[in-house]
N, C-alpha and C positions, 0 to 999 in steps of 0.2 A: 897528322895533317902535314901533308906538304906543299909548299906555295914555288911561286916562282919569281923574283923581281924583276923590274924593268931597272934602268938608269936611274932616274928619279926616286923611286923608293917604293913605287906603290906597287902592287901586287899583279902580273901579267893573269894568275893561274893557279889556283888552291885545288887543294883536291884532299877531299878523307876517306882511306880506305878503310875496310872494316874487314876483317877475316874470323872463318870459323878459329870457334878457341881449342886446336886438338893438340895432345898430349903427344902424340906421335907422329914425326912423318911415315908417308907411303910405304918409303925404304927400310924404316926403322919397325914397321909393321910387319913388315916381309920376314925380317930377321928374328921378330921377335915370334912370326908362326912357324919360323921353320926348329926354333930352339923348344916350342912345347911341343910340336911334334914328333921331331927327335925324344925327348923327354917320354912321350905318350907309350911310342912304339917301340922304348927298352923297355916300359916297365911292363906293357901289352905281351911282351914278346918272353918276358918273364914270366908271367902267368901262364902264359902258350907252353912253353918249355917245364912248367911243375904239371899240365895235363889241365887246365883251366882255358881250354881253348876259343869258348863262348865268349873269354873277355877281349881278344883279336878283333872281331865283326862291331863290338860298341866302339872300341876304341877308335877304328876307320868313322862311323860313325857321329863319333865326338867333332873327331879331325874335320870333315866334310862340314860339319854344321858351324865351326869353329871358322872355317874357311868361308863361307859363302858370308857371318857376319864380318869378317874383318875383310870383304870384298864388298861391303854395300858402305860400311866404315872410311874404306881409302876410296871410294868413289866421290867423297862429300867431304876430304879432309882440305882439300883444293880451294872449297868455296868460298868468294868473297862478294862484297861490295865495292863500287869506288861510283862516288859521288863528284864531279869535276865542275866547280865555276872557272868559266874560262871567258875573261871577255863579259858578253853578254849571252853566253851558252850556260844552259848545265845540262849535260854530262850524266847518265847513271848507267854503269857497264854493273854487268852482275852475271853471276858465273854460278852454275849449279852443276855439280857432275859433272858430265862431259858438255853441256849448254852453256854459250856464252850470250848474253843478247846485251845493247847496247842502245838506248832511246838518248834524244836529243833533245830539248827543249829550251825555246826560247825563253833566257831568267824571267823579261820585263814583265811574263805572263804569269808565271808560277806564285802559286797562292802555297804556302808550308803550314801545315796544321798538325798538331798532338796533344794529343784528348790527357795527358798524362794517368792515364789508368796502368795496372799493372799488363804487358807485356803489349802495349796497344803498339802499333807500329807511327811511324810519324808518314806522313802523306804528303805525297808533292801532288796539285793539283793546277792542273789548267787544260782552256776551253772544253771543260766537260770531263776529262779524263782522270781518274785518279792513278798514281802510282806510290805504291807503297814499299818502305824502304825504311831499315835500319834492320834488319832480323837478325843481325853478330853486334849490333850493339849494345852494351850493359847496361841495364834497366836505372840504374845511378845517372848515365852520363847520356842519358837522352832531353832531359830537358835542357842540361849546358851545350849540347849537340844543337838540338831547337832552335837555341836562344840565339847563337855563333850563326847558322844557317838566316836566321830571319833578318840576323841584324845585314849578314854582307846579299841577301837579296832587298832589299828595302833600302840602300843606297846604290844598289847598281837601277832596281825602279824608280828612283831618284834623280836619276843620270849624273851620278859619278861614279867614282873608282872606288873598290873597297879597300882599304889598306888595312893590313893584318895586323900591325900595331895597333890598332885603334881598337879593335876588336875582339882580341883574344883571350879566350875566356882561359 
């Protein structure tokens, strides 16, 4: 979580991001299919050369199949959340793939609900619309999530300012 202060002390601008939890970046992906490939194609190319030529065609194969998953993998290793009170805004950008979309909502209106079930997502809701939100966050840290979120919309419905001291779970 990141906030922003004014002068005085109290909070201009929080905002929590959430990102996928992946083990590798895009680049580190790259490098790491070009070293089993490399790897694939001496040892392919060794069977080729003792007269075991049929294992050449698997081996491309392997690679190709190899490649298309760690091409759908660094497509979605980018993806995040970011949830933004700003004011009396919130804020939700979310990024999937190559998709960024970005909805606006007035806080005063927004009703926050989570059923706490296992993997349920939590729900921003107002006049009629549901959106739902938290899918990179850990199933542990959604009700302290919940709780943080209700408390600083329920004093800005309130009409005052939320201050991040007061609140933080």
């Amino acid at each position: 979580m990141n906030s922003e202060n004014s002068r005085d002390g109290e909070v201009k601008s929080v905002q929590w991001l959430f990102k996928n939890n992946c083990s590798l970046a895009p680049k580190q992906l790259l490098y790491w299919y070009f070293s089993i490939a490399l790897l694939t194609l001496i040892i392919a190319s060794g069977f080729g050369l003792m007269g075991y030529w049929v294992v050449l065609p698997f081996a491309g194969l392997e690679l190709l199949i190899l490649a298309v998953a760690f091409l759908v993998y660094g497509r979605h290793a980018a993806d995040f959340e970011l949830l933004q009170l700003d004011g009396t805004e919130l804020r939700l950008v979310r990024a999937v793939g190559q998709t960024q979309t970005e909805q606006v909502v007035p806080a005063q209106w927004v009703r926050l609900e989570y059923d706490g079930r296992y993997k349920a997502p939590l729900l921003i809701r107002y006049q009629g619309q549901t959106i739902k939100f938290g899918r990179f966050v850990a199933e542990q840290d959604k009700p302290a999530l919940h709780k943080e979120l209700r408390a600083a919309l329920a004093k800005i419905a309130s009409g005052g300012t939320w201050s991040l001291q007061a609140n933080q779970v």
